[in-house]
N, C-alpha and C positions, 0 to 999 in steps of 0.2 A: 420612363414613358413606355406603356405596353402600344408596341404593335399592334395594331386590328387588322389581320391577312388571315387567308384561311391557312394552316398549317397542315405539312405532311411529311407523316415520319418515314424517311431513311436507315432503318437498324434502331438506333440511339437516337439519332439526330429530330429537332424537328424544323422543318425547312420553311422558310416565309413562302412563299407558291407566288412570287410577282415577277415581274418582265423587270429587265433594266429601267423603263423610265419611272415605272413603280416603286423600286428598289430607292433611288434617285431622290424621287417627292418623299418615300420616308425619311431619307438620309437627311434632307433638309430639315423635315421638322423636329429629326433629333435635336440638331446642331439650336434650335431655337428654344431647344424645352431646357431651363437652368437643370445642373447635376451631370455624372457623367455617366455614360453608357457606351456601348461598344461592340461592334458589329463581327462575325467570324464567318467566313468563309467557306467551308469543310470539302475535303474532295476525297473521293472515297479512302486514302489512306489515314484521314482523321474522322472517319466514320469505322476505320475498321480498330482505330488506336482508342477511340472514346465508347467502344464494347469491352476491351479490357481492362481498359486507364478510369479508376472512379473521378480521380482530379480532370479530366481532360473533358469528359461526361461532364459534369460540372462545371467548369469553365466555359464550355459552346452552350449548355442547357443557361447558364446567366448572362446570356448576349441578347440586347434590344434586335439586333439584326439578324438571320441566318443566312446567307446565300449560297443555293449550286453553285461552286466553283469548276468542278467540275463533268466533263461528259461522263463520265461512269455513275454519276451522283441521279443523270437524268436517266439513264439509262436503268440504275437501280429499281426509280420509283416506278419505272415503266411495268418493270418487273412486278411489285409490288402491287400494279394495278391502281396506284393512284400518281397519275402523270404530272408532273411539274410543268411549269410555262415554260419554261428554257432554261439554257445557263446563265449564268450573271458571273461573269468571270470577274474576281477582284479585281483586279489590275486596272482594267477598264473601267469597271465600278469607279473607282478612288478618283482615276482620271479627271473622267465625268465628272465629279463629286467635284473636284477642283476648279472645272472650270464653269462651274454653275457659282462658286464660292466668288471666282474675280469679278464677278459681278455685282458680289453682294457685299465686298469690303470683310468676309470670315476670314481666319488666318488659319495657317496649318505649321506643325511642328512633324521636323523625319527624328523618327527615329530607327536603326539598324544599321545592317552592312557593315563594311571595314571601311576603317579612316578614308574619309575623304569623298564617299560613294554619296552621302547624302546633302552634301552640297551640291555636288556635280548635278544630284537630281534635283535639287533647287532651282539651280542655271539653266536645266534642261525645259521644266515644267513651266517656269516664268516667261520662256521664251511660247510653248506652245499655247498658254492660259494668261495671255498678258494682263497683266491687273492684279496675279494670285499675289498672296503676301506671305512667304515663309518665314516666321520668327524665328524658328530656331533648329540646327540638328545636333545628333549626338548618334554616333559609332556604336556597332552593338556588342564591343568589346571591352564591357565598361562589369566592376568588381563589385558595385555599392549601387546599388537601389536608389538609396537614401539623396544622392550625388544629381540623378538621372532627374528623379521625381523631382527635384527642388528646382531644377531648370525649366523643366516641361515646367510645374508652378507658376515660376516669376513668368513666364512666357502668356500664360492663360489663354492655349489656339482653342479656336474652334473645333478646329482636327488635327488627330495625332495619329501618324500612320506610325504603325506597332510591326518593324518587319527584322523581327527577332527569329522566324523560322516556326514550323509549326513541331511537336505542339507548346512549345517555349512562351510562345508571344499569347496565346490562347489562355493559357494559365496563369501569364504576367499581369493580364489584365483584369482578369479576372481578381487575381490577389491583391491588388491597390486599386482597386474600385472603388475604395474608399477615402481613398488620398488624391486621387488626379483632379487639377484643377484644369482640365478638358472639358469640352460641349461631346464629343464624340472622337471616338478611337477605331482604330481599324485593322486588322492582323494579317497583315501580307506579304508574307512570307519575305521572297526573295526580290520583290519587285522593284527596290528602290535601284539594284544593277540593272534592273530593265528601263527604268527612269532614266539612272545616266546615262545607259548606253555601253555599260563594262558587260553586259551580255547581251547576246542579243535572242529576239523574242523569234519564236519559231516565224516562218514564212505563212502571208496570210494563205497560200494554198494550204497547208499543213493546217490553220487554225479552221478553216471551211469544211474539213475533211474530218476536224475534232478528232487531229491525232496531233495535239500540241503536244500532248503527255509525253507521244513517241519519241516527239523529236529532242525535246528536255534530255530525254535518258541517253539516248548516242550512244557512242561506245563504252564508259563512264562503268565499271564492273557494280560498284556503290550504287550508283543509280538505279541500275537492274535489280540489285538485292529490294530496295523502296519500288520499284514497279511491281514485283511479285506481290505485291498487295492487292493489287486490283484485281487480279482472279482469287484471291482470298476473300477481299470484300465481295466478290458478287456469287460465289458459293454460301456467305453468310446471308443473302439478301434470297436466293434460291431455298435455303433452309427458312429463311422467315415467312415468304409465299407459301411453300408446302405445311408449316403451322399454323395458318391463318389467321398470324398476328398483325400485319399491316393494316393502317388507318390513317384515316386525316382528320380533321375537326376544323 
């Protein structure tokens, strides 16, 4: 199903330009239109990874969905001169997405995380979305493709939340887009530990402040190296303003 949203590119990317409840009413009509499709996220370090990566560029470029996940992502197109509505942080996305589902009798399958994380987000989500229906999960520490798909299969969710880490799960989905017997897929990262609750989500001062990013990274030396991205990415977005290749359509 093609999206009807005005689009606007980021570097590489081209972003849907909608609000969360926008974002939301697409999400649903995915879920009703038969075939699979799959929604990605990008935040500026898979905008700065899908300028070198041709597979990663291809994998977000064949998603029904795009959304700012991140503030650097709004902040980009700022730059670029053509402004986006806001963020649409996954996380919350999917949430939403879920609890608009336990209404409507759709079902969702987790996949990612280590053993055990995506049940815990089962028990967690049931309790805040009463009504949702989780058919199935599966650990993202799994050898065989073949093993994963035929479960998601026999399962047949409406939504399959893809939280393999980016850009792993961006390319996953991409690559068996032919095989998923899903209504819609979603790639988010790390979120199903935010789901259970085995990590916990920055404080809402810190999300208001839209320094979630900051507080992710902590003292974490790895982490720092992956934030050095975002003044890469917005040096690339400063070089694409002064060539005057920025646009929307």
């Amino acid at each position: 199903m093609a999206v009807n949203t005005i689009k606007v590119r980021v570097l590489d990317i081209d972003f849907d330009n909608v609000t969360m409840d926008e974002a939301l009413d697409i999400g649903e009509k995915l879920m009703d239109e038969p075939g699979f499709k799959y929604v990605v996220t990008p935040n500026p370090e898979i905008c700065y990874l899908a300028r070198k990566d041709e597979g990663v560029r291809k994998a977000v470029q064949g998603a029904s969905l795009t959304i700012p996940d991140g503030i650097g992502v709004i902040y980009g197109a700022k730059i670029l001169g053509t402004p986006l509505k806001g963020k649409v942080p996954g996380a919350d996305f999917a949430e939403k997405l879920m609890a608009r589902m336990a209404n409507s009798g759709k079902t969702a399958y987790f996949l990612g995380a280590k053993p055990g994380v995506a049940e815990k987000a089962a028990e967690k989500l049931a309790e805040k979305c009463p009504g949702l229906t989780v058919v199935g999960c599966h650990d993202g520490y799994f050898k065989y493709d073949g093993e994963v798909i035929a479960d998601i299969n026999e399962k047949a969710p409406d939504l399959l939340l893809v939280c393999l880490g980016a850009p792993k799960q961006e390319k996953w989905m991409s690559e068996h887009s032919g095989v998923l017997n899903a209504r819609l897929a979603i790639g988010l990262g790390g979120s199903l530990d935010v789901y259970a609750g085995t990590v916990e989500r920055a404080p809402e001062v810190w999300q208001k402040l839209n320094l979630e990013w900051l507080y992710r990274v902590g003292p974490d030396p790895k982490r720092w190296g992956r934030a050095l991205r975002l003044p890469a990415f917005i040096f690339q977005v400063i070089g694409e303003k002064l060539s005057g290749k920025a646009h929307s359509n």
